[in-house]
N, C-alpha and C positions, 0 to 999 in steps of 0.2 A: 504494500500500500504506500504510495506516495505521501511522503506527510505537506500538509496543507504552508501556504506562505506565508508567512506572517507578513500583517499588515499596517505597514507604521503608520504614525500618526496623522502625517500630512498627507498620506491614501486616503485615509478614513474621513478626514477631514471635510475633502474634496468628495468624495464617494458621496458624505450628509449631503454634501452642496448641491449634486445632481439627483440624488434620492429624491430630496425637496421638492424639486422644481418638479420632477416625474410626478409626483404624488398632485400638486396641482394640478398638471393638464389632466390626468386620469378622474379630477373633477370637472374638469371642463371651470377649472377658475384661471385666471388672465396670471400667467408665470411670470413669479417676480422675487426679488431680493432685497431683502432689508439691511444694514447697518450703519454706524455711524458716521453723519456726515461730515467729511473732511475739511472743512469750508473755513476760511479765516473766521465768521461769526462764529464757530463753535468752535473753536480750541482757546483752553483755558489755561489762567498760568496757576498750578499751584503751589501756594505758600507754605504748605507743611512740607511736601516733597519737595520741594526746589525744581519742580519737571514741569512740563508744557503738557497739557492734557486734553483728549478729545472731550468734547461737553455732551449735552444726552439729547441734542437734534437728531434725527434718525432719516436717513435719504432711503425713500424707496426706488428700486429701477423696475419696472416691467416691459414687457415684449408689445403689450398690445395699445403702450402709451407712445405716440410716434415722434415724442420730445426723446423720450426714451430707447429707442427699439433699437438705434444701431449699438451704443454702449452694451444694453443688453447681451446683444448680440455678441459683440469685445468679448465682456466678461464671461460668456459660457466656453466661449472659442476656446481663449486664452486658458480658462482653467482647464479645459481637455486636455491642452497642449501640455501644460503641465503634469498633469497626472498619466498619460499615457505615455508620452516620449521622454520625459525627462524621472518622473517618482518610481513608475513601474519599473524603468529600465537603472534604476539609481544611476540616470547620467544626468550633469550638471551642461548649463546652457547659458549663454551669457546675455543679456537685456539685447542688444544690438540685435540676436540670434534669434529670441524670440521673437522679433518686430516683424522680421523675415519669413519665419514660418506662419505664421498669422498675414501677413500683409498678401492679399489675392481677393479675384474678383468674387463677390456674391454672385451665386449662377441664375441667370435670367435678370441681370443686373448690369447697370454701370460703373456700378458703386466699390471700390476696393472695403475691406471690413475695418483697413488699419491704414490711412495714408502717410502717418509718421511716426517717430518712434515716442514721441512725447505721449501719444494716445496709448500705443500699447503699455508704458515706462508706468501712467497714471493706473490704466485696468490691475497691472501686476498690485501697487498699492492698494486698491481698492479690495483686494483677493487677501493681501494682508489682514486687514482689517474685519474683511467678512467671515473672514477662517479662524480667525485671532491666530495664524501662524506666521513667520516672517518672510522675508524673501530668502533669506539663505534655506531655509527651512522646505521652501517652494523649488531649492535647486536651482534658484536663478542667481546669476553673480553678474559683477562686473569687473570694469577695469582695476587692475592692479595700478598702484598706485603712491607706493609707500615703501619705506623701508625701518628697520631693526637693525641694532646692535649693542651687546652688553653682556652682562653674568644672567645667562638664559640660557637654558636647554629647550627646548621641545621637539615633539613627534609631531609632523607634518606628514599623511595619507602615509603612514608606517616607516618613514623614514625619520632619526633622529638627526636632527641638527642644533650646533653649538652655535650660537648667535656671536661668540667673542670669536670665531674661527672664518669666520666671513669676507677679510679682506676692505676695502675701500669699501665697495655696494652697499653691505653688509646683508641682512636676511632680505627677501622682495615680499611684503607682507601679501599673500592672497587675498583675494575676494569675501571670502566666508573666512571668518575666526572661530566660528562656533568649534568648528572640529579641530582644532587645535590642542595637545594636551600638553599640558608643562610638566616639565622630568624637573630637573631645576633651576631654581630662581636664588638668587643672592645678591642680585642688588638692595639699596635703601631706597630709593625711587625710582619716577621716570621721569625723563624732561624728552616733551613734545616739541615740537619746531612747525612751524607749517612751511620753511625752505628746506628742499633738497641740499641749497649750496651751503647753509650754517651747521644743517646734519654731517657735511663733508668734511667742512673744516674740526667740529669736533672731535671725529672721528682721525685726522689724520691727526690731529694733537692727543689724541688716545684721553680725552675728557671723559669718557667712562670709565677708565679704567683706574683713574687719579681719582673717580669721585662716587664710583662701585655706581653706577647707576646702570641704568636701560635709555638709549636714547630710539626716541621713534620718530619718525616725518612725513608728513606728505609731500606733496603740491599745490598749495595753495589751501582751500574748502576741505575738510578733514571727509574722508572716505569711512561711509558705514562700517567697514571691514573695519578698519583702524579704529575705527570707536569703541566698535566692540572689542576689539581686543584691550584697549586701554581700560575699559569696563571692568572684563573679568579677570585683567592684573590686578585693577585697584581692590576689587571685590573678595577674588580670589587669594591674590597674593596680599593683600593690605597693605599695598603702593600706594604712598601720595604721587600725584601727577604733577608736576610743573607744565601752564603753557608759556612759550616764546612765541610773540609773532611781532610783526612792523608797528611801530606806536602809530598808527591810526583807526581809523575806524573800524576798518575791515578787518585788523587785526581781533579787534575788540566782538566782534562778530564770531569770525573762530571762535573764539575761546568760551563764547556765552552757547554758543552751536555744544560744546565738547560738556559745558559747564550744566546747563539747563534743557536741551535741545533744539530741534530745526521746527518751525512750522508746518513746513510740509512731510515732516516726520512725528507729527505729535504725535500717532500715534504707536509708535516705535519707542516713545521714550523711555520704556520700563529695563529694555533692552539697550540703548546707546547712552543715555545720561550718567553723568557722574558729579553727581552735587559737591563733592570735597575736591575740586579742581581747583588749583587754583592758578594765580595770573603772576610768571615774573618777570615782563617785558616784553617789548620795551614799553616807560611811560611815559609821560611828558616830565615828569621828574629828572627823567634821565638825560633829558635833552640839556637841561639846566647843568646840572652834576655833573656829565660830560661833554659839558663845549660842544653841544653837538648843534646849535641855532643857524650856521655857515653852512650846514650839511639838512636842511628843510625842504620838503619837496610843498612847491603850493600849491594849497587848494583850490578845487574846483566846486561849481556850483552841485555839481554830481556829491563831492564829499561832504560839503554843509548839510545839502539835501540829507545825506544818510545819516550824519549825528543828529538833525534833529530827529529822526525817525527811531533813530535805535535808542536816543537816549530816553525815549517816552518809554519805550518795553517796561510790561509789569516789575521784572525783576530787577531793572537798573534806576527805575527813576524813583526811587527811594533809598537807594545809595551813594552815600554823601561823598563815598572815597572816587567813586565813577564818575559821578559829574562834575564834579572836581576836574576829573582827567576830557572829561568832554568840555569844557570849559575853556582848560588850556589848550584844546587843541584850536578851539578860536581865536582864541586869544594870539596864540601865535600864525593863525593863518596856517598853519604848514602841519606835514604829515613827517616821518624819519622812518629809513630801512635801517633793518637790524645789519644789513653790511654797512651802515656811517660808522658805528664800532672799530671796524676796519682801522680806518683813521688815527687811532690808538696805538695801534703796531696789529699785526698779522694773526698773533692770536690773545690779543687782549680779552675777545670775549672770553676764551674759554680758561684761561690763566689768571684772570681778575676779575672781571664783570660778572661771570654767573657762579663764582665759588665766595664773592661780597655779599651777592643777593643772597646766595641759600642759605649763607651763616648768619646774616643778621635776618633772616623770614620777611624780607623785604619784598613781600606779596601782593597782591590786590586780591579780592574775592569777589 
């Protein structure tokens, strides 16, 4: 006798998802789907948790509503797609990929079901939310994006690797962190960067190794993968995070993204947020303290526009040390990259600048 498959969680998931809707038409009721709605009016900031929260608006989609019927449509496609080719087969697919598979004509139609990948990128979220499962969880990934190095082991798809044995590049963080599993960990932190190029320089002045930590990076806007991983370090291993990014706005963006969450990821926040993050540069402080004023890039009406936007966010506009720092950044007209440091000598930052901050806790929150 063959024994039977066992059926994970995101089969079963998906399996309720198409049940449901079977179970309507065999009433002859109009097939539709409920959850909650994604929509700037319903995401909430809360103050207990420090997270960004979906609120209890409720978006219905049906077939037989013709505001409705192509999304519909999206979302059944799309979840087949998922469950058949990608869950069944435990093969991983990357957003790009699944645009592609779904993207073809309706038959007796003009109408493609998917004409860009922003339409398919939103249905995949929306499938989050309806399933309460993630996208990693869904087998969907994206672009890599990031790198690792420091006192870290892990097993990646049954291979182990030592994070300090990496060379220059150092580890190339995946898409999905979930399946990731740490052998060991012996750093005291980790310091984030959102530049590739400050991740390099400390890495060739062996700043993790002087200062036992874990350095992580992106490019530019911190990648789901990389949240989550800095998540279940901080969670799992009980790492404080340090972020680094440019003293402007944008900088300040990142770090509320890694700190509280993204908007368009409210409802992800139980999974990427890390409320004990905190901020070590650059700040307008620093522009002062380091002769850095010669070294200002000026603003544009584009940068006003976003402090004043971000500095209203629930979570900032009632902190005095923040607007403070949005203050000066009027005040001086000008933004600074974390390479004006440079200026200092070659590896100032990583020989004085961020071993000053860490020892006097010269943070923002």
């Amino acid at each position: 006798m063959v024994p039977s498959k066992k059926i994970s969680l995101s089969e079963e998931k998906l399996k309720e998802l198409g049940d449901n809707l079977a179970r309507q038409i065999s009433k002859k009721q109009n097939p539709s789907v409920k959850f909650p709605t994604r929509s700037l009016s319903n995401i909430k900031y809360n103050k207990q948790t420090k997270k960004l929260e979906l609120g209890k608006s409720i978006t219905e989609r049906s077939f037989f509503n013709l505001g409705h019927s192509k999304k519909f449509l999206q979302t059944i496609e799309i979840a087949s797609i998922i469950k058949k080719q990608l869950i069944e087969t435990n093969k991983h697919e990357h957003l790009r990929g699944i645009f592609y598979i779904a993207k073809r004509t309706l038959p007796g139609t003009n109408i493609n079901l998917v004409d860009d990948q922003t339409e398919s990128d939103k249905i995949i979220e929306d499938l989050e939310v309806i399933t309460g499962l993630s996208r990693e969880e869904l087998h969907v990934s994206a672009n890599k994006m990031g790198s690792m190095v420091g006192s870290i082991s892990l097993v990646d798809a049954g291979d182990l690797i030592d994070c300090s044995r990496l060379g220059r590049g150092g580890y190339s963080i995946p898409s999905i962190t979930d399946e990731l599993e740490f052998k060991k960990v012996e750093a005291k932190y980790i310091l984030y960067t959102e530049k590739a190029a400050i991740f390099e320089r400390l890495n060739e002045d062996k700043f993790w190794v002087k200062n036992n930590c874990i350095l992580v990076t992106s490019q530019g806007q911190t990648t789901r993968g990389i949240r989550r991983l800095l998540q279940r370090l901080s969670e799992e291993q009980n790492l404080p995070i340090y972020v680094l990014c440019d003293g402007d706005i944008y900088g300040a963006y990142i770090y509320s993204v890694v700190k509280y969450g993204s908007i368009a990821l409210a409802h992800a926040s139980d999974r990427l947020t890390i409320p004990s993050v905190k901020y070590i540069g650059i700040t307008m402080d620093d522009i002062i303290n380091y002769d850095l004023k010669k070294h200002l890039i000026r603003l544009d009406e584009k940068d006003l526009a976003r402090i004043k936007q971000i500095s209203q966010y629930d979570w900032f506009k009632d902190n005095k040390a923040w607007q403070r720092q949005f203050k000066m950044m009027k005040e001086f007209h000008g933004k600074v990259e974390i390479q004006a440091l440079a200026t200092k000598g070659i590896s100032f930052i990583s020989e004085t600048y961020l071993p000053n901050k860490i020892k006097n806790k010269d943070f923002l929150e």
